[in-house]
Each structure stands twice: as C-alpha cells, then as structure tokens.
Backbone as CSV, one residue per row, in Angstrom:
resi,resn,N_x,N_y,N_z,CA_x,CA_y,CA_z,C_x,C_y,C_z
1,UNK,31.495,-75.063,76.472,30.796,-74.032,75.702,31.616,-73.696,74.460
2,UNK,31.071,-73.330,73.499,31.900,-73.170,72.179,32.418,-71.771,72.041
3,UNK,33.378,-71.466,72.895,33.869,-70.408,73.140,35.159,-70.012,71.512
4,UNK,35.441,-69.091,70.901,36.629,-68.807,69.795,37.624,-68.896,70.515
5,UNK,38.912,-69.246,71.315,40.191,-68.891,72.494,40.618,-67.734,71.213
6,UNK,40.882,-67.955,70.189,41.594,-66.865,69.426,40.919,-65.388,69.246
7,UNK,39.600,-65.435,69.313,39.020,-64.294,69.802,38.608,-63.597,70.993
8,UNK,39.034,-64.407,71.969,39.298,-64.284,73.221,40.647,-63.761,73.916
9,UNK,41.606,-64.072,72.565,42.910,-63.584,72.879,43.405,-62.263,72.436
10,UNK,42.425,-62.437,71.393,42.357,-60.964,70.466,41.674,-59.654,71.275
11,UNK,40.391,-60.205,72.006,39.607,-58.927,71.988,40.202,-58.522,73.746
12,UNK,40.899,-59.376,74.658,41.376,-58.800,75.888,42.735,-57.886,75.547
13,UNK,43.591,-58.671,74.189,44.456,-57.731,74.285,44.304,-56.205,74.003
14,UNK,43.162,-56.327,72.605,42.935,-55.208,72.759,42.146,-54.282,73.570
15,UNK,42.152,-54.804,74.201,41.174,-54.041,75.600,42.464,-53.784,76.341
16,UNK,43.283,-53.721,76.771,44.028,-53.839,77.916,44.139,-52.317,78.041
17,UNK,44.282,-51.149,77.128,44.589,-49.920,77.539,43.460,-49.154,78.071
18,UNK,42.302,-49.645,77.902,41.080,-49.221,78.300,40.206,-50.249,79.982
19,UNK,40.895,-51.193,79.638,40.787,-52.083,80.759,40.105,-51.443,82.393
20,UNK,41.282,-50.665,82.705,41.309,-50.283,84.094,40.374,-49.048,84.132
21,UNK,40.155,-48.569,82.958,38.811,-47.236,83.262,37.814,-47.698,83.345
22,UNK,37.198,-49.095,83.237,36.234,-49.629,83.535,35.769,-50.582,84.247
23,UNK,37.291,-51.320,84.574,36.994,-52.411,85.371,36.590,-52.225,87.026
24,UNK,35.647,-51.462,87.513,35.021,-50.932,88.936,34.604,-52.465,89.292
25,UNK,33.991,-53.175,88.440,32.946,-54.225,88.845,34.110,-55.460,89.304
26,UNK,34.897,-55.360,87.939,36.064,-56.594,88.389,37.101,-56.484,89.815
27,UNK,37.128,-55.093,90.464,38.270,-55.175,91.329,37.105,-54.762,92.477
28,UNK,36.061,-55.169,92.899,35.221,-55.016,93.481,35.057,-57.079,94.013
29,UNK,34.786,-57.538,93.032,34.910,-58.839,92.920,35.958,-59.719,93.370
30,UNK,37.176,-58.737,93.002,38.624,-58.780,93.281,38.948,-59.206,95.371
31,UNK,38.493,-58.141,95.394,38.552,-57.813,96.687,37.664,-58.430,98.067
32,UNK,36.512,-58.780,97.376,35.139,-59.667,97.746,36.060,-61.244,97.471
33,UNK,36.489,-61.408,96.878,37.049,-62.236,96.494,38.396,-63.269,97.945
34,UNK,39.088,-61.970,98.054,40.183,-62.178,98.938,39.043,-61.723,100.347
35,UNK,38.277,-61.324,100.870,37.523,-61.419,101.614,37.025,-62.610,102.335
36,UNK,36.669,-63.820,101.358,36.204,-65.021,101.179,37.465,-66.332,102.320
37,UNK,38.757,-65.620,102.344,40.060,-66.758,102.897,40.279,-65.873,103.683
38,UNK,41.162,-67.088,104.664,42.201,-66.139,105.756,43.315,-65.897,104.930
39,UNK,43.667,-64.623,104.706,44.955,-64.711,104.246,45.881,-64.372,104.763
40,UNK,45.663,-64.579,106.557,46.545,-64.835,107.310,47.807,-66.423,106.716
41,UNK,46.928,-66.910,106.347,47.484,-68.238,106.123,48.097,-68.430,104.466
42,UNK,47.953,-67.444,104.001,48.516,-67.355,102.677,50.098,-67.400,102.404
43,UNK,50.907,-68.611,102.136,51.967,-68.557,101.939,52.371,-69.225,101.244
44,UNK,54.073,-68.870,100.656,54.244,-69.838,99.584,53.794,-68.982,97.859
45,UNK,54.357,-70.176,96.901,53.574,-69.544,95.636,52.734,-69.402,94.476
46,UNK,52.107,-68.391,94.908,50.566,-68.534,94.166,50.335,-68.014,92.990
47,UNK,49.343,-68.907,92.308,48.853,-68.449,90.707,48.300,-67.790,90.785
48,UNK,48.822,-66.506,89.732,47.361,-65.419,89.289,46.956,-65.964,87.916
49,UNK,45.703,-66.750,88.083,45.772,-67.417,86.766,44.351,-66.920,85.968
50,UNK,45.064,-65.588,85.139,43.702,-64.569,83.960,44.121,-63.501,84.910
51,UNK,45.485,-62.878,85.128,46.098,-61.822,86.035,45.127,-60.667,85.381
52,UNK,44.712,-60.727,83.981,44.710,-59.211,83.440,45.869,-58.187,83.770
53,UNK,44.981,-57.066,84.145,45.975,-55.867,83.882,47.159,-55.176,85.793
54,UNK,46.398,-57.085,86.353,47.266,-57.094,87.124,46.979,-56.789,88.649
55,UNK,45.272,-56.350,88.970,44.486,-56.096,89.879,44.900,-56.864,91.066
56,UNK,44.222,-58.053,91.288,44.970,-59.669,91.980,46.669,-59.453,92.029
57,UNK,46.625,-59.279,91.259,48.563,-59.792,91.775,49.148,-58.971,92.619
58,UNK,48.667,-57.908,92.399,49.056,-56.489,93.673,48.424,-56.653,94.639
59,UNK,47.434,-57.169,94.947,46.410,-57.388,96.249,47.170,-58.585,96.496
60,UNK,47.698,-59.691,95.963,48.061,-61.018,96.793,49.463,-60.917,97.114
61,UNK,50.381,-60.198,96.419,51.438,-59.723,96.625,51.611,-59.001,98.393
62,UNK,50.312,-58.476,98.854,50.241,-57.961,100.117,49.925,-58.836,100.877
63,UNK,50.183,-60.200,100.749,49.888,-61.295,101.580,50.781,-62.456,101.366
64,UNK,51.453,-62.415,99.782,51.894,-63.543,100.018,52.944,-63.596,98.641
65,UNK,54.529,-64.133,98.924,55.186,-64.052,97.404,56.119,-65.235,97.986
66,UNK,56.609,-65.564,96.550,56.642,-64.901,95.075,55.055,-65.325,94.583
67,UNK,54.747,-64.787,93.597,53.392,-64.469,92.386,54.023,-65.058,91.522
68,UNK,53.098,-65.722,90.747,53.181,-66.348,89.208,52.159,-65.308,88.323
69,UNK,52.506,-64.646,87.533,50.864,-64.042,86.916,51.007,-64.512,85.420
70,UNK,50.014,-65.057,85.478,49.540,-65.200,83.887,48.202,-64.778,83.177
71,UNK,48.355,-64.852,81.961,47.757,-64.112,81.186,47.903,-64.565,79.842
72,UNK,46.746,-64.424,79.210,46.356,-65.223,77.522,46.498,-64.081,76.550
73,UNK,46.452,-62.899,77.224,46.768,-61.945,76.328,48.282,-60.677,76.395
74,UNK,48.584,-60.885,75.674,50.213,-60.374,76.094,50.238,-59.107,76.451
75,UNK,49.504,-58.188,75.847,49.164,-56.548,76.163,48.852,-56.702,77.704
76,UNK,47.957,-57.390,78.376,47.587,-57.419,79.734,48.624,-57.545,80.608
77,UNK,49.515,-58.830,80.027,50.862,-59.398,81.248,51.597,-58.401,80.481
78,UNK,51.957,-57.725,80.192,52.974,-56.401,79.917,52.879,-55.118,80.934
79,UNK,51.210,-54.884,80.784,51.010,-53.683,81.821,51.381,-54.085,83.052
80,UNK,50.999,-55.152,83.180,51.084,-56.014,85.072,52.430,-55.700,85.243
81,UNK,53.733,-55.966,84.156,55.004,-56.182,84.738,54.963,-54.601,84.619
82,UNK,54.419,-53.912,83.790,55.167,-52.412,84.271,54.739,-52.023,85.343
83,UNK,53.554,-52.224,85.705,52.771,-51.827,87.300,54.149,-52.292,88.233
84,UNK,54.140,-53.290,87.852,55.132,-54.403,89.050,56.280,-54.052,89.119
85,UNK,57.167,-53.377,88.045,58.651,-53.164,87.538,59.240,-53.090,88.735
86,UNK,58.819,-52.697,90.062,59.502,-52.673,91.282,59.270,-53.939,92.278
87,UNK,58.582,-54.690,92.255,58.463,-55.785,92.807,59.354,-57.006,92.198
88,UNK,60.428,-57.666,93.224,61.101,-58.506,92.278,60.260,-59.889,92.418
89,UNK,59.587,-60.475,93.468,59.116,-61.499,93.333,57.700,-61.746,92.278
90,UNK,57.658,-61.271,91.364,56.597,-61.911,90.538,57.157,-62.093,89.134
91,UNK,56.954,-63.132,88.702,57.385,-63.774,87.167,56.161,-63.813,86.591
92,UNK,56.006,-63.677,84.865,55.370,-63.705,84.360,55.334,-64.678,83.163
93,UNK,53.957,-65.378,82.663,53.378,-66.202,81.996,52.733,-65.805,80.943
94,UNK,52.874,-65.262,79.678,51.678,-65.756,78.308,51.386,-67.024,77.920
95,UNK,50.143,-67.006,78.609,49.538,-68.812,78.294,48.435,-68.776,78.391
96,UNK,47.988,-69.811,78.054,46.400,-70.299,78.071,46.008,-70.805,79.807
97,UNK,44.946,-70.524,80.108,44.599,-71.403,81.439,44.535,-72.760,80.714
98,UNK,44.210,-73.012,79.640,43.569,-74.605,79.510,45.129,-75.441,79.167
99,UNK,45.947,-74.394,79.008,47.500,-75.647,79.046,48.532,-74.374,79.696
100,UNK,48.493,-75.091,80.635,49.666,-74.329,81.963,50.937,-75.104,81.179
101,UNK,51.359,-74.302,81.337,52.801,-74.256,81.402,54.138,-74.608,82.020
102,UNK,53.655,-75.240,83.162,54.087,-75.744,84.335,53.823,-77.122,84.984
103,UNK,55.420,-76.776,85.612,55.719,-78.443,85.946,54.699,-78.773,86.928
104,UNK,54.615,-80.034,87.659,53.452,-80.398,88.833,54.251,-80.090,90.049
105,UNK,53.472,-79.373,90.793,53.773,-79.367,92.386,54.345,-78.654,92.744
106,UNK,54.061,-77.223,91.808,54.923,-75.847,92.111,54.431,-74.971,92.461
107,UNK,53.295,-74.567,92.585,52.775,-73.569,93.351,52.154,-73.865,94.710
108,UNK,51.910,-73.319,95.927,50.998,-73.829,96.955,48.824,-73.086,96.861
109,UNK,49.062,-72.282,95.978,48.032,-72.325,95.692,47.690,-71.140,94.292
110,UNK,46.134,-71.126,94.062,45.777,-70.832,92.291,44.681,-70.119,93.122
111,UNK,44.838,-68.513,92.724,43.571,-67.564,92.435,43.496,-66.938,90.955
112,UNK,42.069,-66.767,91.225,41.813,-65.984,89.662,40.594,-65.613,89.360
113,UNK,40.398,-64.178,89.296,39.463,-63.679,89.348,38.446,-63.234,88.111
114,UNK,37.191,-63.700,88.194,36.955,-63.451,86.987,37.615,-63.854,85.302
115,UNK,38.085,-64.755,85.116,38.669,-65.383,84.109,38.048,-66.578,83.581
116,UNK,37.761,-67.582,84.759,37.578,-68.817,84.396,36.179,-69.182,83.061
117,UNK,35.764,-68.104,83.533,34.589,-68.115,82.299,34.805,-68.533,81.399
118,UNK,36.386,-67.467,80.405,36.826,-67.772,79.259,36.863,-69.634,79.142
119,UNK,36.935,-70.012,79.566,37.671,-71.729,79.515,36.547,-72.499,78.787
120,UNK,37.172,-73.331,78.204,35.994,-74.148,77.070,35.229,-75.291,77.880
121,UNK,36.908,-76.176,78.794,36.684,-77.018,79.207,37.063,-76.962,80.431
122,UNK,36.269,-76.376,82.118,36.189,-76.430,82.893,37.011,-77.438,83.679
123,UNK,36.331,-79.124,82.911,36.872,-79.647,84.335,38.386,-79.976,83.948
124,UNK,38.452,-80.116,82.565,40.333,-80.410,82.741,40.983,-78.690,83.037
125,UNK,40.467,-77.742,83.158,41.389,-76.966,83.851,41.966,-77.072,85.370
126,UNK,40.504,-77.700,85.373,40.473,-77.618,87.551,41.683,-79.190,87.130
127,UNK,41.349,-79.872,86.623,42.160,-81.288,87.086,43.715,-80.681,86.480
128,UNK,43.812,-80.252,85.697,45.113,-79.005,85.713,45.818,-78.126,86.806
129,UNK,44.864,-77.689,87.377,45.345,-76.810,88.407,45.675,-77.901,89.594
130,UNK,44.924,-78.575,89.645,45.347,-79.860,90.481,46.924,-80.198,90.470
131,UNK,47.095,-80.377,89.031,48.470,-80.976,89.291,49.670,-79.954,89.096
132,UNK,49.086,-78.747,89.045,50.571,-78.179,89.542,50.344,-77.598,90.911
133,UNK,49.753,-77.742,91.779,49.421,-77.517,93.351,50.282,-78.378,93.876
134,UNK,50.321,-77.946,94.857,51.595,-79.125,95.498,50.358,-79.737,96.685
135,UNK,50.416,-80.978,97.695,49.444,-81.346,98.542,49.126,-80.275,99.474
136,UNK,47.524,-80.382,99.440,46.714,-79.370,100.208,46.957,-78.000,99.454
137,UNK,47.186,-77.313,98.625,47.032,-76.273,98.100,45.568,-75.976,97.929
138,UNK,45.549,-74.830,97.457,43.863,-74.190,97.164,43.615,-73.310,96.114
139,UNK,42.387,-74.012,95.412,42.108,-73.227,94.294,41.199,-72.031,94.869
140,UNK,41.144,-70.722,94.561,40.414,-69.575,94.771,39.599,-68.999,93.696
141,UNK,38.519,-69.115,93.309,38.244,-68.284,92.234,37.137,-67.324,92.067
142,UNK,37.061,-66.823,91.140,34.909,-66.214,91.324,35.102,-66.339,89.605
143,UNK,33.603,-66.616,89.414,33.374,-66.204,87.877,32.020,-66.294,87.726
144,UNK,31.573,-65.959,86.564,30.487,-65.474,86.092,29.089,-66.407,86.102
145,UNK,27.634,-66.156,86.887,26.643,-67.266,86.937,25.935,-67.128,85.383
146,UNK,24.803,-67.790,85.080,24.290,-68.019,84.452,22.923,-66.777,83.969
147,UNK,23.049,-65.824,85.139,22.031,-64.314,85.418,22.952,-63.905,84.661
148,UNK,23.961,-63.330,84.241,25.018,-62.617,84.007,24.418,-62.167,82.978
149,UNK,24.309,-60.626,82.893,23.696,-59.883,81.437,22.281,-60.586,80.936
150,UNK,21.550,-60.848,82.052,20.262,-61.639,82.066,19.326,-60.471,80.863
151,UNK,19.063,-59.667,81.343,18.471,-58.301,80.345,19.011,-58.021,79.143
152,UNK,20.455,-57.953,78.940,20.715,-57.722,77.736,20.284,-58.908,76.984
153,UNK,20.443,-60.216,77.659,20.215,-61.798,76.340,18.734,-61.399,76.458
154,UNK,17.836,-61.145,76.941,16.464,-61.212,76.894,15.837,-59.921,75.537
155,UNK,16.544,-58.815,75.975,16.525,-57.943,74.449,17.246,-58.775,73.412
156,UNK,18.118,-59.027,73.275,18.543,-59.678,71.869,17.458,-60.671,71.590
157,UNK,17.098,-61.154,72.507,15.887,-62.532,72.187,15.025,-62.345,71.163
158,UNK,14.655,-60.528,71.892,13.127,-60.312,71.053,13.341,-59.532,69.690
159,UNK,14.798,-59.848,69.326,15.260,-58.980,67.789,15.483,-60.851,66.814
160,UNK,16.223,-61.679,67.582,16.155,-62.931,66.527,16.791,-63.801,67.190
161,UNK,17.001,-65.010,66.565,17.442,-66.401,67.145,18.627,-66.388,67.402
162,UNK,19.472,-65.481,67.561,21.194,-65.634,67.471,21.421,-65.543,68.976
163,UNK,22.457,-65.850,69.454,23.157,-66.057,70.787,23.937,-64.437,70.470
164,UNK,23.637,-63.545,71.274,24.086,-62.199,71.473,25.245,-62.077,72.684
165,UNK,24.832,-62.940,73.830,25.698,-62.644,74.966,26.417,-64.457,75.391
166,UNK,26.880,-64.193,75.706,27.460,-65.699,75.920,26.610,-66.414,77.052
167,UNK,26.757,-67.544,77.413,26.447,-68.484,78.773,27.021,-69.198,79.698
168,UNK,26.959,-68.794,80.981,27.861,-69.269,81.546,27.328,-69.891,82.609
169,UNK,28.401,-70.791,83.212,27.866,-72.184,83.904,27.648,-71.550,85.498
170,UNK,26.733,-73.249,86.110,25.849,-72.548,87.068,26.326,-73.020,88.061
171,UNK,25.942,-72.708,89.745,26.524,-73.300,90.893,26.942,-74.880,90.523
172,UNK,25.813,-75.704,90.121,25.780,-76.632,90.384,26.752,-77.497,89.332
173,UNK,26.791,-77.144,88.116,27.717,-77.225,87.018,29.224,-77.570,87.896
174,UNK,29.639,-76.256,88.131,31.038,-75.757,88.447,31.223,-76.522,89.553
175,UNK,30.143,-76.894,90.733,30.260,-78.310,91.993,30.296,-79.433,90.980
176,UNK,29.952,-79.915,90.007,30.229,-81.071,89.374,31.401,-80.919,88.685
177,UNK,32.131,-79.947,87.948,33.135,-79.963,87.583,34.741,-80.652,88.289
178,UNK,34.222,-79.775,89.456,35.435,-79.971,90.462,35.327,-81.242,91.502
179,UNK,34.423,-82.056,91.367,33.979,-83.315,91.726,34.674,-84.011,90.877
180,UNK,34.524,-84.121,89.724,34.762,-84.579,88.973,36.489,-84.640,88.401
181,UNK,37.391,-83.557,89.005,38.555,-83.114,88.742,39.003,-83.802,90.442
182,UNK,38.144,-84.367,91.045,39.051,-84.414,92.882,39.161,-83.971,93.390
183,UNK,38.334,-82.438,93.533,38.633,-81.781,94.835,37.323,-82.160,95.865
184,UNK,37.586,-82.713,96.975,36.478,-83.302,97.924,36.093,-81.915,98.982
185,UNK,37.303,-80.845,98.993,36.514,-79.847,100.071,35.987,-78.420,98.851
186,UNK,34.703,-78.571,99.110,34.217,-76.904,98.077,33.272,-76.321,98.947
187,UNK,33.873,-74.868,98.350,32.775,-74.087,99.500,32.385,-72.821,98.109
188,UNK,30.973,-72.684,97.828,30.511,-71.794,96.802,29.752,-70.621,97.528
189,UNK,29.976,-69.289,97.099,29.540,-68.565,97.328,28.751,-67.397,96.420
190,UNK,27.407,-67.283,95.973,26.732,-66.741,94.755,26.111,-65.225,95.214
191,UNK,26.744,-64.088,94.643,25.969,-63.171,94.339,25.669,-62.159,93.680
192,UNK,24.680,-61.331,93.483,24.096,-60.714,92.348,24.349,-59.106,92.573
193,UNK,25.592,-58.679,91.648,25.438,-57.249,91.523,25.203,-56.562,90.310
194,UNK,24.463,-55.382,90.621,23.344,-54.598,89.982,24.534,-53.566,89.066
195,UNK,25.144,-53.158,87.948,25.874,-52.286,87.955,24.551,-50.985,87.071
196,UNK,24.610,-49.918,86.970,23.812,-49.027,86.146,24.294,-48.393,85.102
197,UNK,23.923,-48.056,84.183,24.154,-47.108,83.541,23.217,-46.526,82.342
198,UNK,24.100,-45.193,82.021,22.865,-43.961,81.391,22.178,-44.640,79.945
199,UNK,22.711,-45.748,79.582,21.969,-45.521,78.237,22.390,-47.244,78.202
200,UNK,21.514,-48.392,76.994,22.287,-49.188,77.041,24.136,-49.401,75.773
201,UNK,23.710,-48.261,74.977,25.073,-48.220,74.607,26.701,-48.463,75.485
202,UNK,25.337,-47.243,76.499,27.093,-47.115,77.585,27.523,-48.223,77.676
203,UNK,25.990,-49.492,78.342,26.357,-50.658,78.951,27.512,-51.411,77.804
204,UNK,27.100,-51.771,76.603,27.877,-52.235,75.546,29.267,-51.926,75.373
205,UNK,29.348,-50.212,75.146,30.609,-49.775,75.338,31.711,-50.445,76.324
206,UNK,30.912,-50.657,77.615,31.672,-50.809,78.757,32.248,-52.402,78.258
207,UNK,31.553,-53.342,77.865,31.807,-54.309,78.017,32.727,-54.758,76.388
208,UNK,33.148,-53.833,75.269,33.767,-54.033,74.770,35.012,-53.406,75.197
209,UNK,35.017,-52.560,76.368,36.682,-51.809,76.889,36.829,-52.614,77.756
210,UNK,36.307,-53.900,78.015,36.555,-54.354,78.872,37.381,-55.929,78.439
211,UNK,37.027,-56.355,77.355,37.096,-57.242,76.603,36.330,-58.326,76.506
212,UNK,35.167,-57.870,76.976,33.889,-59.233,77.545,32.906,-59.300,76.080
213,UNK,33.808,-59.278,74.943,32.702,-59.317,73.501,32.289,-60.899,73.583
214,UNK,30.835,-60.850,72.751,30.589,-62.028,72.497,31.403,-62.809,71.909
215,UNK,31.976,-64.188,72.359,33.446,-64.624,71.823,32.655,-66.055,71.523
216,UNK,31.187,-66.219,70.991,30.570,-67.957,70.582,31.345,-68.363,69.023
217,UNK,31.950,-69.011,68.878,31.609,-70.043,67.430,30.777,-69.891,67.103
218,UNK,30.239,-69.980,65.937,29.326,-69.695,65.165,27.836,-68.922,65.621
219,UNK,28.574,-67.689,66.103,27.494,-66.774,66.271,27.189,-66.135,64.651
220,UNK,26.035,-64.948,64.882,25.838,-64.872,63.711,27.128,-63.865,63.029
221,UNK,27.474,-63.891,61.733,28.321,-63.292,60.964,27.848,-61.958,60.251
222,UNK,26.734,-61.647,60.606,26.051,-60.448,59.620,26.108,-59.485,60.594
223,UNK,26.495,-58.248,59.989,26.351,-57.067,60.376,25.292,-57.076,61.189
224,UNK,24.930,-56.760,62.454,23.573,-55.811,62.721,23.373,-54.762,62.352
225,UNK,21.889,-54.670,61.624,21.465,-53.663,61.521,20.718,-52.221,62.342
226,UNK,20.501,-50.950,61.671,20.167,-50.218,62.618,19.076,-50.663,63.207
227,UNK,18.190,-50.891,62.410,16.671,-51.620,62.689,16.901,-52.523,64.421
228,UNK,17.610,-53.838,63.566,17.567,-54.618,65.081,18.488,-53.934,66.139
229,UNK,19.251,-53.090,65.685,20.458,-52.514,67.200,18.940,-51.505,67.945
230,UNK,18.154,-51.048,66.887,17.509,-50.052,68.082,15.969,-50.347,69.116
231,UNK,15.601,-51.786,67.983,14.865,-52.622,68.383,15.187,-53.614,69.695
232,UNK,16.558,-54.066,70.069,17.360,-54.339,71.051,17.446,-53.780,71.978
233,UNK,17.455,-51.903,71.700,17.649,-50.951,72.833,16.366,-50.952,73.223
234,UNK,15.485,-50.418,72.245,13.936,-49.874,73.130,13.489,-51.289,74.140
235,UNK,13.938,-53.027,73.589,13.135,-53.855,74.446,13.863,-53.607,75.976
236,UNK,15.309,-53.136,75.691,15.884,-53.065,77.237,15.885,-52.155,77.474
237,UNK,15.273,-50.908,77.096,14.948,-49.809,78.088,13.686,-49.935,78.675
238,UNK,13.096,-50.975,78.883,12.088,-51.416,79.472,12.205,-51.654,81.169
239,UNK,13.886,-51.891,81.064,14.179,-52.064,82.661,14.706,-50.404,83.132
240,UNK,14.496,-49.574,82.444,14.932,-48.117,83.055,14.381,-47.927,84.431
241,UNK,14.863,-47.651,85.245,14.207,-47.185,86.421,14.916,-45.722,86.815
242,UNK,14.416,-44.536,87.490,15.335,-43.447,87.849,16.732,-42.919,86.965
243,UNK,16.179,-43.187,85.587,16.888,-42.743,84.800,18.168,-43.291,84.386
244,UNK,17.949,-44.644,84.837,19.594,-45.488,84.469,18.895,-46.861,84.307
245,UNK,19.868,-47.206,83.532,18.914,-48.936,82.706,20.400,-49.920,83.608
246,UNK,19.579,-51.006,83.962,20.456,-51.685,85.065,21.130,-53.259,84.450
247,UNK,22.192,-53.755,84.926,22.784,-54.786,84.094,23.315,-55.844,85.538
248,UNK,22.676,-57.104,85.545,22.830,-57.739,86.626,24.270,-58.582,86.007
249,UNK,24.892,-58.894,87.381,26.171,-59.767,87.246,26.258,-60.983,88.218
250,UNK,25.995,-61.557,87.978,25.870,-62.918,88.840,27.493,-63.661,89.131
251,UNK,27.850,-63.134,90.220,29.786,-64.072,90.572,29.339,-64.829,91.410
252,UNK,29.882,-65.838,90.950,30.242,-67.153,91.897,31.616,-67.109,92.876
253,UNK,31.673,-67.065,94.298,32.672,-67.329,94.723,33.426,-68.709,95.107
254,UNK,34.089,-69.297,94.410,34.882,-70.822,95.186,35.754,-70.837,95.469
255,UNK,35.868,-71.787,96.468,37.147,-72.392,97.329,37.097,-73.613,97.163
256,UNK,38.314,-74.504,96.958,38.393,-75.515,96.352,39.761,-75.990,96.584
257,UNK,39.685,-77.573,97.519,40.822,-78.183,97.487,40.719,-79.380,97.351
C-alpha cells in the first residue's frame, strides 16, 4: 500500500503525549490479544515490535523477559522507558519494522499489537521477523481488517474521489503473505468492534491523538473545505443511533510460526 513511513513517523510521534487518553480500543485489543496464547509457555526473548507508548511491553513483561521494545517513533520508545525506568530487563529500539535491526536468531518470539498496518511491505516484514526468531519461535500479532472506519470512507466517498481513510489488508491477504514468507502453522482470528462517539469530530479528533492520520502518497494536497468537511459529517450522521454516531474496527488476530 502506498503508505508516507516519514509521515507515519511524524504523526505517532506527535501523538505520543495524547496517546494513552485515547487509546481504550488499542489496549483492549492488547489484552484480547494475549488472550489468544498460552502464556504459560512464554519464555525467553520477545519482540515488542510498534511497542508505542508501551501498553504490550508491560503486559508481556508479566509473563516473560527480557523485552526488546521497539518503536518508529522516538517520543513513543521514550515514554515506554520512563514507564519502565524500574524494570531492568527491557532494552530499547528506534527503528522501522520494515528493517530490524537485528542479528538472526535472537529473539524466541515477536508480538505486536496493532502496528503492522503501518508496513508498506507485509511479506518481507514477516520473512524478517522470520529471521531473527530463533527455531520454532512465534509471531503474535492483531491489526487492522479491511471494515476498519468502513463509515467514515463511505462519507468521504459521497464528498469526492480522494482516498480519505487508508486500506487495509484482508484475512486472506495477510494468510498469503505469511505463506509466502514460510510460516506453515497460522491460526487467524477476525473481529468487529463497534467504538461510539458524540459527534463525528470527536471520532476524527480521536484518531488524530492517536496518530492513525491518513498517511497515503499522493492523497489529495488541498485544504478541505468547510463545504465538503460538513457535507462528510451530515452523510455520516446518517449512522446516528441513540445519540452517538458509531465507528467499526475490524482486528485481525494471528498466530504464526
């Protein structure tokens, strides 16, 4: 997908101080997430790979160290180490998922929640994560389906031809990806949560404190105007129900070795 990485690096960092007042949906996912494994069996050391503001690394830390956490945006892996300042087993990473940093065969396994979206090129990440796993390790992840902000792209639709919300890949995609990278055991898990809120500004708001801006290449470059911003709102207050306009999120859960 023709994702900007440099505006991707830009708009999480600056999100990071606002991050955690909104992220309900991400550490919900988080947790649904580690739900998914025994993590009885969690040992050894694992990637937090798109740590953010550090959610995951404190939850896997209660199962399993040392932690690797990384992060593409430096404001994010900063807060994590101050959260962490008392934990000695976790080291930290500013890097890209799409070029790790690391030697092969050093971690025993890679979670990461909600991140993988950002990635341009899917399957050389997974064939990446591959080779710094050591044998039998496990990739863990969830990220975003193809429903994701289904209502908001459908209002932008009916204002003009521009790509408003991004797109993201589908069960079957992300099973070919990792086919394609060598992992022969996958187990996918898809589902749809509803989040609400009072107005669709709020919704917008939320998702620029969050750092989830539209990040396409050659989206459009022109200002929106008031005209189309309110023409956008009235088509999606069409889904109002009981006084709150609703925003679907489609996560994929995988397991992958």
């Amino acid at each position: 997908m023709p994702l900007d990485k440099a505006k991707i690096k830009q708009s999480f960092a600056a999100a990071a101080v606002t991050y955690d007042g909104v992220a309900a949906l991400q550490r919900i996912v988080g947790r649904a997430l580690l739900g998914t494994i025994d993590t009885e069996k969690l040992a050894g050391t694992l990637l937090d790979l798109g740590c953010g503001t550090g959610f995951l690394t404190s939850e896997l830390l209660g199962f399993a160290q040392p932690i690797v956490a990384l992060d593409i945006a430096l404001p994010m892996l900063q807060l994590t180490r101050t959260k962490l300042a008392d934990t000695p087993n976790v080291s930290y990473l500013c890097a890209d998922a799409e070029q790790l940093p690391l030697a092969g065969q050093v971690v025993d396994g890679v979670f990461s929640n909600l991140a993988l979206q950002w990635c341009i090129n899917l399957e050389a990440v997974f064939i990446d994560i591959k080779r710094v796993m050591k044998p039998g390790g496990r990739l863990v992840f969830s990220t975003f389906g193809p429903q994701t902000l289904q209502e908001l792209k459908a209002a932008w639709a009916d204002v003009d031809d521009y790509q408003h919300v991004n797109d993201f890949y589908s069960e079957q995609q992300l099973t070919r990806f990792l086919q394609l990278a060598g992992y022969t055991e996958i187990k996918i898990e898809t589902k749809l949560y509803i989040s609400n809120y009072g107005s669709v500004l709020a919704l917008m708001k939320e998702l620029k404190h969050i750092g989830a801006h539209n990040m396409i290449v050659g989206r459009n470059k022109n200002i929106t105007t008031k005209t189309q911003m309110q023409r956008m709102i009235a088509t999606y207050e069409r889904h109002r129900t009981d006084d709150r306009v609703p925003a679907t999120y489609e996560v994929i859960m995988v397991a992958a070795s």
